[in-house]
N, C-alpha and C positions, 0 to 999 in steps of 0.2 A: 496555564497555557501548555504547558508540559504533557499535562496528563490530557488535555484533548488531543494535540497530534500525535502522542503516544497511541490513543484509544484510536484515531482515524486511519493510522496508519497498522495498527497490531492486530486490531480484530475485523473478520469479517466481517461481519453483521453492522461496524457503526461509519460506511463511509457518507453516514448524512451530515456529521457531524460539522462546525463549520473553522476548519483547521486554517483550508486557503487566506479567508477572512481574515480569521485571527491573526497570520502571522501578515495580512497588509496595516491592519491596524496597528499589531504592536511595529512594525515598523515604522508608523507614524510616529507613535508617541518615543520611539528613542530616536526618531529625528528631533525632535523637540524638545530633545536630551530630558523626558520622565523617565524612560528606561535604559539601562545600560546596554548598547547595542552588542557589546563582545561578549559578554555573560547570556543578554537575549542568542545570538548563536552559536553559541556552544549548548546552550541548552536546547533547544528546536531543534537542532541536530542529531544532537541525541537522542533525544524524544523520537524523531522520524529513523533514525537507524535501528536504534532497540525494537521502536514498532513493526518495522519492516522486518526485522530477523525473527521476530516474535511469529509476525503471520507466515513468515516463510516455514518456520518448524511447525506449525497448527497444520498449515499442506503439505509435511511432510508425512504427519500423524496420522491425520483425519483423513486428508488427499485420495488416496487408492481405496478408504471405507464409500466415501462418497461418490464416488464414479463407480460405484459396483452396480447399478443400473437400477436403484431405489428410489430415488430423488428424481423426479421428470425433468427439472431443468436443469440437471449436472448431467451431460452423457456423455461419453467417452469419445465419440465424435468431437464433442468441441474442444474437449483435452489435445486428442491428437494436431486438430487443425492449431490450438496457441502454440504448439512444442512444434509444428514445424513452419510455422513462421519464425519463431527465434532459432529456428535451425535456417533456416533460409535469409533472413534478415539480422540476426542479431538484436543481443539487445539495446544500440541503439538509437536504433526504430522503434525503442517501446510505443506502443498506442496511447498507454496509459496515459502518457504528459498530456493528452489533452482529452480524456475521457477518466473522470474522477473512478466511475466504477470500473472499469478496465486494469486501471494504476491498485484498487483495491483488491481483486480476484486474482490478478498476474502472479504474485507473487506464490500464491497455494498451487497455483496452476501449476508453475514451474514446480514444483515441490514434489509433486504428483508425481512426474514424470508418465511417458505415454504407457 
């Protein structure tokens, strides 16, 4: 469980993965006292924090290579437009909470910088 909200939330490339799922299910079963719910989160937590710092620095890397105007669907237009909605709205208003891919790009995005 770890290593897929790690993996859903750390790398670009995998938010098909199925993390949300995962963590209604294991919440099931440590209603049902099979899993331990305070060990279940502290570890999903972490899992999703590490992840998120992890893709956060991959946008901080990569970020400004990829908006160099290579890539047709990365253009510096839609960089600008996410950095100045969380300049105008804050984070949060994130989009992402209810757009999986949103919540997965944001974080590079922010990274970039405009």
């Amino acid at each position: 469980m770890f290593l897929i909200i790690f993996l859903e939330t750390g790398l670009v490339v995998t938010p098909f993965l199925p993390g949300d799922s995962l963590i209604f299910a294991a919440g099931t079963f440590a209603g049902l006292g099979s899993l331990n719910v305070v060990l279940l989160f502290f570890l999903l937590s972490a899992a999703a924090i590490i992840g998120d710092t992890v893709n956060y620095w991959i946008g901080h890397y990569i970020g400004p290579r990829a908006f160099s105007g290579e890539i047709r669907f990365l253009k510096k237009e839609y960089l600008e437009r996410t950095h100045e909605f969380y300049e105008r709205h804050g984070a949060r208003h994130h989009p992402g909470t209810l757009h999986p891919i949103i919540r997965t790009f944001a974080p590079s995005w922010l990274a970039s910088g405009p």
